[in-house]
TORKOL-4160 file (C-alpha; in steps of 0.2 Angstrom, whole numbers, padded with zeros to 4 digits, m for minus):
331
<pt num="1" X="0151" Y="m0058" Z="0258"/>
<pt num="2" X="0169" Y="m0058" Z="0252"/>
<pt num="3" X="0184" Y="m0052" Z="0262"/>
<pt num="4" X="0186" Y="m0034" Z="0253"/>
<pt num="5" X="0167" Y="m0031" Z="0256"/>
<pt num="6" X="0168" Y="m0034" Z="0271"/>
<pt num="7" X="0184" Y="m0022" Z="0274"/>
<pt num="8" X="0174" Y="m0009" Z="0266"/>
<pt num="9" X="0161" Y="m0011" Z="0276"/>
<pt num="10" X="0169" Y="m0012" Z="0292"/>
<pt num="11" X="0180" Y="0003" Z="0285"/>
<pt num="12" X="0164" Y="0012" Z="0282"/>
<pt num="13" X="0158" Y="0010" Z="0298"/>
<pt num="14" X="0171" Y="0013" Z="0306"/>
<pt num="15" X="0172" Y="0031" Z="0299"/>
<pt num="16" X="0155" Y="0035" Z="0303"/>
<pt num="17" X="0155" Y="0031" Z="0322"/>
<pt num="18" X="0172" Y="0038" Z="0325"/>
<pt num="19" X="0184" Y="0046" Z="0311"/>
<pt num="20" X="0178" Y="0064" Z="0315"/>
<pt num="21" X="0188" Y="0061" Z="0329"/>
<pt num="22" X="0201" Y="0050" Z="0325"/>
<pt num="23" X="0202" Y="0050" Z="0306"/>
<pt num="24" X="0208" Y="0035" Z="0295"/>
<pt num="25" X="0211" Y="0029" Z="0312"/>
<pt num="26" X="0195" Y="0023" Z="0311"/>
<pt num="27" X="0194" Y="0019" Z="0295"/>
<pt num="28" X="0208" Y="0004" Z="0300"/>
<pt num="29" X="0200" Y="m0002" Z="0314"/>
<pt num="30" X="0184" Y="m0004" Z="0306"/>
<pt num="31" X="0192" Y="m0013" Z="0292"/>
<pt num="32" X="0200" Y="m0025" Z="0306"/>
<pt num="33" X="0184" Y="m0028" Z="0314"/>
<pt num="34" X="0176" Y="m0032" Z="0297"/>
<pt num="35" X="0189" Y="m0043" Z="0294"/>
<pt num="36" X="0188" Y="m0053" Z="0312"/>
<pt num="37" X="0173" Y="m0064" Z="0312"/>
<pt num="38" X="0180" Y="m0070" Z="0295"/>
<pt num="39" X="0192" Y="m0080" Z="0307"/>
<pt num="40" X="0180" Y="m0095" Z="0310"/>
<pt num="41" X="0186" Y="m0101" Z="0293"/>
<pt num="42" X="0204" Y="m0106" Z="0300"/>
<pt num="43" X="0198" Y="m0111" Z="0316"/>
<pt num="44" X="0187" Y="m0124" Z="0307"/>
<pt num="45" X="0203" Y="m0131" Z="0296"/>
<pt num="46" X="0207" Y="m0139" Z="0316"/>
<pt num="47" X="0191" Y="m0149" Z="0313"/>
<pt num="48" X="0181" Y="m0162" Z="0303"/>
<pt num="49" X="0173" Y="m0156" Z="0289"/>
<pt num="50" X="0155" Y="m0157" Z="0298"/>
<pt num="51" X="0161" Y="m0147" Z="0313"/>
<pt num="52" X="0171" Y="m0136" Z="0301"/>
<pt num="53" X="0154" Y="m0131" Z="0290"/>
<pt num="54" X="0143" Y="m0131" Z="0309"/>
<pt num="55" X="0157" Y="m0117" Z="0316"/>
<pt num="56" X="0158" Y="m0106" Z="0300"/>
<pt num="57" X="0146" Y="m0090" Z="0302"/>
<pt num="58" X="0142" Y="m0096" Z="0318"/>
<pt num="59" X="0147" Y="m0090" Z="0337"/>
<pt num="60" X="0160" Y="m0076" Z="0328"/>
<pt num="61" X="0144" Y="m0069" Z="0318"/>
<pt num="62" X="0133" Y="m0067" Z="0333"/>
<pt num="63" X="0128" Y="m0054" Z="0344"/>
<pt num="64" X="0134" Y="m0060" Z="0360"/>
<pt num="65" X="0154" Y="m0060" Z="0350"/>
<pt num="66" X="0149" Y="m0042" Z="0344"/>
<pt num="67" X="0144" Y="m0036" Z="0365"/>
<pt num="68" X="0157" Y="m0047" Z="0372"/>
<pt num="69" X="0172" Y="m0046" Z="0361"/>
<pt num="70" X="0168" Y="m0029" Z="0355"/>
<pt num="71" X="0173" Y="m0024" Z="0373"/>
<pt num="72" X="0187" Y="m0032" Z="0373"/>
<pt num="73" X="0196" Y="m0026" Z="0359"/>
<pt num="74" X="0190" Y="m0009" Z="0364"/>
<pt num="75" X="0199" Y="m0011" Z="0378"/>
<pt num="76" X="0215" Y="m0017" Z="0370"/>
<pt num="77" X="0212" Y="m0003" Z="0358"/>
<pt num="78" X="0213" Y="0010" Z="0371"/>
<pt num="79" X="0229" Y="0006" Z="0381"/>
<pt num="80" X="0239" Y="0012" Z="0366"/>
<pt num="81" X="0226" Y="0022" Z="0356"/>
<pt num="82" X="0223" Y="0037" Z="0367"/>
<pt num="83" X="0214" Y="0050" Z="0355"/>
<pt num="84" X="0196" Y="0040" Z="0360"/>
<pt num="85" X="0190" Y="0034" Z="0374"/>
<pt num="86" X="0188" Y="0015" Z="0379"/>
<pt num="87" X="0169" Y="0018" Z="0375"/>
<pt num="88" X="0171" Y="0026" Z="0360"/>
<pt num="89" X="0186" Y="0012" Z="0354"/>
<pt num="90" X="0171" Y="0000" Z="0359"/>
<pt num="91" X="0158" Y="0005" Z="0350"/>
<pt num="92" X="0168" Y="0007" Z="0334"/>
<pt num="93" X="0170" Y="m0012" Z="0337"/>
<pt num="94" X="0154" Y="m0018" Z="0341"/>
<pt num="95" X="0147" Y="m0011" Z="0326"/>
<pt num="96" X="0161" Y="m0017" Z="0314"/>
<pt num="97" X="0158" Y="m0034" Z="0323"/>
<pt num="98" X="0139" Y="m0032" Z="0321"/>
<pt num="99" X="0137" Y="m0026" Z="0303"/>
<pt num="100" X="0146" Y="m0040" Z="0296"/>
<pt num="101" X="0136" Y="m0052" Z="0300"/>
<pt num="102" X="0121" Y="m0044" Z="0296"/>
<pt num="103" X="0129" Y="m0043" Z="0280"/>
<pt num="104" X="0130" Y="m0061" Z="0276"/>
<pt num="105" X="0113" Y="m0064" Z="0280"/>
<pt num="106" X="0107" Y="m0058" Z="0265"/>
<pt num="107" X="0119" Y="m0073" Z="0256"/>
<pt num="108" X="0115" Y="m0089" Z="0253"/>
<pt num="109" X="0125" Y="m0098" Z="0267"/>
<pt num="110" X="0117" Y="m0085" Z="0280"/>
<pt num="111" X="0122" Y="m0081" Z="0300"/>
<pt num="112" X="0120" Y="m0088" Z="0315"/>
<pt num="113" X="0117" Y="m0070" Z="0322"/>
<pt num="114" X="0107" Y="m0076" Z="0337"/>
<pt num="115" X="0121" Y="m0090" Z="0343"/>
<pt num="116" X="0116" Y="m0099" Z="0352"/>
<pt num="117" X="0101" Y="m0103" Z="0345"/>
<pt num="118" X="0100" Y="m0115" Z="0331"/>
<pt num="119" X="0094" Y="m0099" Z="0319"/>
<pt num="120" X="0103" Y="m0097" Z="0302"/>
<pt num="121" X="0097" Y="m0080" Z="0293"/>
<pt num="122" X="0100" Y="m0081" Z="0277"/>
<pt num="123" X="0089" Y="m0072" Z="0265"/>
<pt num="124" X="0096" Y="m0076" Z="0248"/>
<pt num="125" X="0092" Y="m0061" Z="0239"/>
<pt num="126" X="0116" Y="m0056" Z="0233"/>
<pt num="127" X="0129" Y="m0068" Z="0230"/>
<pt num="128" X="0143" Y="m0069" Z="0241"/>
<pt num="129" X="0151" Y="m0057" Z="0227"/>
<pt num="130" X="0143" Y="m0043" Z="0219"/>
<pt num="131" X="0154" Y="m0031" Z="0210"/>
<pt num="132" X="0138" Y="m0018" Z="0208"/>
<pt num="133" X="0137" Y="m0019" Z="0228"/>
<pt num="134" X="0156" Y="m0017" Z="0231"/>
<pt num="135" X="0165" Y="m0005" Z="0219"/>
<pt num="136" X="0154" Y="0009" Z="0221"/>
<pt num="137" X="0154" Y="0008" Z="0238"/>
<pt num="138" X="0174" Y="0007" Z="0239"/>
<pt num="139" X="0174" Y="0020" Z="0228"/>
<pt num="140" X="0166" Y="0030" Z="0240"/>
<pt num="141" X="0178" Y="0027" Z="0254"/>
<pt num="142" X="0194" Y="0030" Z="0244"/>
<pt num="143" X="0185" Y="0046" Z="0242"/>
<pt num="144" X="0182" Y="0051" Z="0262"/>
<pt num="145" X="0200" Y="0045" Z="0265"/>
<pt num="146" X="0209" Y="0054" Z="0257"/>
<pt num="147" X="0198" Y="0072" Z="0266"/>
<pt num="148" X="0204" Y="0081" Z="0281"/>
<pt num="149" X="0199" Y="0074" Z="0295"/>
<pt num="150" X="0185" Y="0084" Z="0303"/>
<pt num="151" X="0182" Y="0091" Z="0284"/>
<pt num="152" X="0161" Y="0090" Z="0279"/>
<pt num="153" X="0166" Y="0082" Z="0262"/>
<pt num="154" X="0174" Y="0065" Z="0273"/>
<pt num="155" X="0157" Y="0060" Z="0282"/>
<pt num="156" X="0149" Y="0065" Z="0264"/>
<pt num="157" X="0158" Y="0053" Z="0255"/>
<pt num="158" X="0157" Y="0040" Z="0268"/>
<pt num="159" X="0140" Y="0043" Z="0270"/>
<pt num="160" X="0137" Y="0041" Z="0252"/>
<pt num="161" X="0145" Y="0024" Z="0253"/>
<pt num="162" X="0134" Y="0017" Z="0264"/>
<pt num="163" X="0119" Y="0027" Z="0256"/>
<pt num="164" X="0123" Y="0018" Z="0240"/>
<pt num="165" X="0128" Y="0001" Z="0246"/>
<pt num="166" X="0111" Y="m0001" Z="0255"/>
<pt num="167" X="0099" Y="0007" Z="0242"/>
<pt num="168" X="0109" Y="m0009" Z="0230"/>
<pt num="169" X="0104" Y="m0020" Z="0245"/>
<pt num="170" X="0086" Y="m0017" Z="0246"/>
<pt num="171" X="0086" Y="m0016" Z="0227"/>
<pt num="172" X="0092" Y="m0035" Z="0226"/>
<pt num="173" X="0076" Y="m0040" Z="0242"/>
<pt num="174" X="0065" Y="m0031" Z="0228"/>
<pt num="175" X="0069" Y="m0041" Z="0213"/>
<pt num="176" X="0071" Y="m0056" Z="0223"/>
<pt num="177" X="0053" Y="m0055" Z="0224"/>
<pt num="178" X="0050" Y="m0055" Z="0207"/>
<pt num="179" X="0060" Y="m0067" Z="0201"/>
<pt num="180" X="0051" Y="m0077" Z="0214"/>
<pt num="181" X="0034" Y="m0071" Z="0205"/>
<pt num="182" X="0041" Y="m0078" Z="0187"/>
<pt num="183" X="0047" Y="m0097" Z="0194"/>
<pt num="184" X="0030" Y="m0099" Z="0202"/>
<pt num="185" X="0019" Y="m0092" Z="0187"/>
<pt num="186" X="0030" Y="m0105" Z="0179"/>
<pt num="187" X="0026" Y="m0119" Z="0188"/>
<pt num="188" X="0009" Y="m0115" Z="0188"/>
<pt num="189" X="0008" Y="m0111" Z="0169"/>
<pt num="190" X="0018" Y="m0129" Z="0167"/>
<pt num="191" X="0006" Y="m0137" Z="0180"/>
<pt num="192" X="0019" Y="m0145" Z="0191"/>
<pt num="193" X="0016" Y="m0149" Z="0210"/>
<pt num="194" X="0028" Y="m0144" Z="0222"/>
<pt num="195" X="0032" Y="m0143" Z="0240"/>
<pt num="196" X="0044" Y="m0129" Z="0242"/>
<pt num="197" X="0054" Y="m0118" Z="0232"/>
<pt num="198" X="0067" Y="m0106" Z="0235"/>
<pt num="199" X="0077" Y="m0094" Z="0223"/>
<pt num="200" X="0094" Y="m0086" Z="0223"/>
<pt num="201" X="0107" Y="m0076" Z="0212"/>
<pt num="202" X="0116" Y="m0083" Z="0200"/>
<pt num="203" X="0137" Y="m0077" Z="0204"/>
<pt num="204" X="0142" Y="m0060" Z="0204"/>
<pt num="205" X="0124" Y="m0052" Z="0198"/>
<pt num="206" X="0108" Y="m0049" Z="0201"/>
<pt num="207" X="0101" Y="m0051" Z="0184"/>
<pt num="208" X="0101" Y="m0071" Z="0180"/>
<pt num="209" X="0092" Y="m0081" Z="0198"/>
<pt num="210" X="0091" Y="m0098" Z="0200"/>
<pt num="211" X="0076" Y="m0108" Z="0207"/>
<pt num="212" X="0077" Y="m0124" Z="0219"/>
<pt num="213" X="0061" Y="m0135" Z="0217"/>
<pt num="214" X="0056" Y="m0148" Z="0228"/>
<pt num="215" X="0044" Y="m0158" Z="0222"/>
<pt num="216" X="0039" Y="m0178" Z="0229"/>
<pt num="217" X="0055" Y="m0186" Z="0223"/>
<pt num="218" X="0068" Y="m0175" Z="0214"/>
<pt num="219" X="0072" Y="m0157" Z="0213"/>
<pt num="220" X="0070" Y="m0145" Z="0198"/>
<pt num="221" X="0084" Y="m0131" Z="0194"/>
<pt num="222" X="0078" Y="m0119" Z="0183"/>
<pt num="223" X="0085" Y="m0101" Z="0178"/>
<pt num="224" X="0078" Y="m0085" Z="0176"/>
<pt num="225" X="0085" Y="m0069" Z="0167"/>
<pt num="226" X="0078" Y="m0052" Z="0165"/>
<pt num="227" X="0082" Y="m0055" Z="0147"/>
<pt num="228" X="0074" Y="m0072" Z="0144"/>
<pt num="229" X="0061" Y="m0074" Z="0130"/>
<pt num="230" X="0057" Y="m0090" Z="0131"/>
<pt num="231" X="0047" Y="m0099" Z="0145"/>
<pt num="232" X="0058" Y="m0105" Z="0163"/>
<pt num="233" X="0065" Y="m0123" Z="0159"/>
<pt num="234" X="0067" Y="m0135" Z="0176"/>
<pt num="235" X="0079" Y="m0148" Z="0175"/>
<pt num="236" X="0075" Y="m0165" Z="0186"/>
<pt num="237" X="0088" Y="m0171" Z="0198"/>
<pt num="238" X="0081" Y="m0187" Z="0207"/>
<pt num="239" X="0083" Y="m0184" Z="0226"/>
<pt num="240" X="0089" Y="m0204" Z="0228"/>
<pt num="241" X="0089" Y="m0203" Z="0248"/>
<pt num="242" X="0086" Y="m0220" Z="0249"/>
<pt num="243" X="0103" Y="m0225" Z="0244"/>
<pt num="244" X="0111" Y="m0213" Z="0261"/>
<pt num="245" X="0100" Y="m0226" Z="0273"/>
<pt num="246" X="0114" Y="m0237" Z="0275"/>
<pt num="247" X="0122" Y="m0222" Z="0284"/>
<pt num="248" X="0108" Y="m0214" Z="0290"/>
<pt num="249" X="0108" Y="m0218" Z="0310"/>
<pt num="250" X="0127" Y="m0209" Z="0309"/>
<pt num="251" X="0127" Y="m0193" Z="0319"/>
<pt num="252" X="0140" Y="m0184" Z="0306"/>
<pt num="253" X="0127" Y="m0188" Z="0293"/>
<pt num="254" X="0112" Y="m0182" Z="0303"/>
<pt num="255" X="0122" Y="m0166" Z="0306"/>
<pt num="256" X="0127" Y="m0162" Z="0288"/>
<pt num="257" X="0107" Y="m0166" Z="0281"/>
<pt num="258" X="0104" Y="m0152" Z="0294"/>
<pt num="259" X="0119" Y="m0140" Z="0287"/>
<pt num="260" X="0109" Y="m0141" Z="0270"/>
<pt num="261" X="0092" Y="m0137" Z="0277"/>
<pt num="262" X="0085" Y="m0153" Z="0269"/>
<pt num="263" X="0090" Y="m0148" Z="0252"/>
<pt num="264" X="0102" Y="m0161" Z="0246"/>
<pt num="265" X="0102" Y="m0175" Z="0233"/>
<pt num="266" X="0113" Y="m0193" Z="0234"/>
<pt num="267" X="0122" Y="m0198" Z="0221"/>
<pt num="268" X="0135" Y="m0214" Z="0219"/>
<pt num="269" X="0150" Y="m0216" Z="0205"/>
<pt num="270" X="0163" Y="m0229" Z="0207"/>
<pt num="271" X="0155" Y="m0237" Z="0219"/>
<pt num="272" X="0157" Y="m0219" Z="0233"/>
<pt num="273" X="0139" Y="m0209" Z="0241"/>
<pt num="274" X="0140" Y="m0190" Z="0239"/>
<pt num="275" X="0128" Y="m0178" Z="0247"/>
<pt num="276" X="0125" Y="m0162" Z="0235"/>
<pt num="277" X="0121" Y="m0148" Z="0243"/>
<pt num="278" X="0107" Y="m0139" Z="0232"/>
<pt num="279" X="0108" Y="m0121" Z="0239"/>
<pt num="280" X="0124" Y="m0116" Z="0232"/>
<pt num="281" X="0120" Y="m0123" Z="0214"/>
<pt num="282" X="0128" Y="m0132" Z="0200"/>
<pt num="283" X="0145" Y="m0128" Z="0193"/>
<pt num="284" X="0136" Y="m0123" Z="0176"/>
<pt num="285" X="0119" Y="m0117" Z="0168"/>
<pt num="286" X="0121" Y="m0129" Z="0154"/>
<pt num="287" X="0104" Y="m0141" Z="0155"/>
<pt num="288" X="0105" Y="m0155" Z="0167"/>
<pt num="289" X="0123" Y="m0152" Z="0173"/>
<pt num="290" X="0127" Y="m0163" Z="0186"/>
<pt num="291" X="0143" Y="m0155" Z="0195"/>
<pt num="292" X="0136" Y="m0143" Z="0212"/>
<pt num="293" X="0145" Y="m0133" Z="0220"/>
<pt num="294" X="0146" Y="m0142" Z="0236"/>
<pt num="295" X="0147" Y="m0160" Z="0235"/>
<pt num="296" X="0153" Y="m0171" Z="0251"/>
<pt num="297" X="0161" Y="m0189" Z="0249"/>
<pt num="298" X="0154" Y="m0201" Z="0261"/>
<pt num="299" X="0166" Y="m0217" Z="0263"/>
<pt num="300" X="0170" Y="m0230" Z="0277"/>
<pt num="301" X="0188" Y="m0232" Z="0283"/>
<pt num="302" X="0192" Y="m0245" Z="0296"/>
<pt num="303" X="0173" Y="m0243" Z="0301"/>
<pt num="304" X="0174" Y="m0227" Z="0303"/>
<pt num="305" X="0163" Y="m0216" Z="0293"/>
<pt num="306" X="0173" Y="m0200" Z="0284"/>
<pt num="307" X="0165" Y="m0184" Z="0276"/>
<pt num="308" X="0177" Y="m0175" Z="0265"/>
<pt num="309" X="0172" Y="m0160" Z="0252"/>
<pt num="310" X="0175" Y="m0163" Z="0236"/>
<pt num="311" X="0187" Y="m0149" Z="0230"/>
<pt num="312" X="0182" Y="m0138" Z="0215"/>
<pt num="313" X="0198" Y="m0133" Z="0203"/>
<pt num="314" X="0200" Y="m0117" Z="0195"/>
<pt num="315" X="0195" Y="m0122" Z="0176"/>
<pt num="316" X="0177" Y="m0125" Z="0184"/>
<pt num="317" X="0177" Y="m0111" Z="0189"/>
<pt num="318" X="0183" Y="m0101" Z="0174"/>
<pt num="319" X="0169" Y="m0112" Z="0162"/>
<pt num="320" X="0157" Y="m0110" Z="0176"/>
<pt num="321" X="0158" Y="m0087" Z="0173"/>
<pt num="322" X="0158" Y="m0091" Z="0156"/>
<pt num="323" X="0142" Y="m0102" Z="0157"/>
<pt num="324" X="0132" Y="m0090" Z="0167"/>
<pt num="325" X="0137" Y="m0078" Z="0156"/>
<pt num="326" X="0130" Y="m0083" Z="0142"/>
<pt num="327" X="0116" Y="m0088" Z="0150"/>
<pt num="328" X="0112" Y="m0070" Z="0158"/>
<pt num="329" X="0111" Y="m0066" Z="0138"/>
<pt num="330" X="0094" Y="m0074" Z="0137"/>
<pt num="331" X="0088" Y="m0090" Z="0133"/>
């Protein structure tokens, strides 16, 4: 999830294990917790971009960070902090290290939560931003905050918070599955033969999802809103994996192909490879759009292979919210 989620939620957290005793005091701490496994991100930017993609949401969204360095800055916490014990400053920690990764697994991109296994939970079911999951809930804590320590109305607030925020969770699991249940009737009603689907939120609501279909030699997009009329249309994008083969024994490709999860599609223009990376979508609903989301260049210089991303701009994004929003209207 974004950074101020995640603040909120550490912040949340935080109060509930320890402000009776420490106040807002816990409330910061938590924030900071929630904030720290975020940090993978600049760690990456001393890497290739393969390496970059493999460490994010990985060893700092794990368990074994939130045991071992939850310690740790319990600890550190404690020498100058001295109105909570070493355990107490601990634990505080570890579940603002914990929760946030737990968190993003309900995104797209997922966590490894069980480094160092090769496990990435990602259950799809909110978007990385979700204003109906985020403003009530911080809400919620400005409310406890600014209570008494101590004072019954603080842990109500707080707890109402997190009450809230994970009643919106389980609600976006539920409709998950029923958008699931309208892409697969549709594919049955249209009689199309597929392998594997998975389906998704559109950005910043639960009300428009988006389907990724594979079939034998392409993938359909398609998209689904609660206020739809007409039937679910799927868009073709050939999967062209045939024209990656010349690069297809190099170890950095192998590595990305396994970052999308086998969901990816080749395409050339001006004589340049990219890999599209299907599970984070197209830049626009309009039919048969070819811009994603994520798209990696795949060049040669001086024999060496080199993966870049191909950066998106901020007029994409601005006609991207304005697409999708006229979209969630209905087809």
């Amino acid at each position: 999830m974004d950074s101020l989620t995640q603040i909120i939620l550490g912040a949340a957290v935080g109060e509930a294990v320890l402000g009776k005793k420490v106040g807002n005091k816990a409330m910061l701490y938590g924030a900071i917790a929630g904030t720290i496994p975020d940090l993978d991100v600049f760690i990456g930017k001393l890497f290739d971009t393969v390496t970059a993609l493999e460490i994010h949401r990985g060893f700092t969204h794990s368990v074994f960070f939130a045991i071992v360095l939850g310690w740790f800055f319990g600890w550190l916490i404690s020498l100058y902090e001295k109105d909570a014990s070493t355990k107490e400053w601990a634990q505080l920690m570890f579940w603002g290290f914990l929760t946030h990764p737990i968190l993003d697994a309900h995104t797209t991109w997922g966590t490894q939560l069980f480094w160092p296994l090769d496990i990435r939970l990602a259950f799809k079911n909110i978007f990385v931003i979700d204003p109906l999951y985020t403003l009530p809930f911080l809400v919620f804590l400005l409310m406890a905050m600014f209570q008494p320590k101590g004072n019954i109305k603080r842990r109500k607030y707080n707890n109402l918070g997190l009450i809230v925020s994970s009643s919106y969770m389980l609600l976006t699991i539920i409709i998950k599955g029923i958008t699931y249940s309208k892409f697969t009737q549709a594919l049955k009603e249209q009689k199309i033969t597929y392998k594997e689907i998975e389906t998704k939120p559109t950005p910043f609501n639960t009300i428009l999802w988006s389907a990724n279909v594979e079939t034998e030699d392409a993938y359909l997009i398609g998209y689904y809103s609660f206020f739809d009329t007409k039937p679910i249309e799927f868009y073709s994008y050939p999967k062209n994996h045939h024209l990656l083969s010349k690069y297809s024994n190099y170890t950095s490709v192998k590595r990305l192909i396994k970052i999308t999860k086998g969901w990816y599609t080749i395409s050339e223009k001006n004589n340049l490879l990219y890999l599209n990376d299907l599970r984070f979508g197209l830049l626009s609903a309009a039919p048969n759009f070819q811009q994603f989301v994520f798209s990696f260049e795949i060049t040669k210089k001086n024999n060496k292979l080199v993966i870049n991303e191909v950066p998106r701009n901020s007029e994409k994004a601005t006609q991207l919210l304005k697409d999708f929003w006229v979209r969630i209207q209905g087809n």
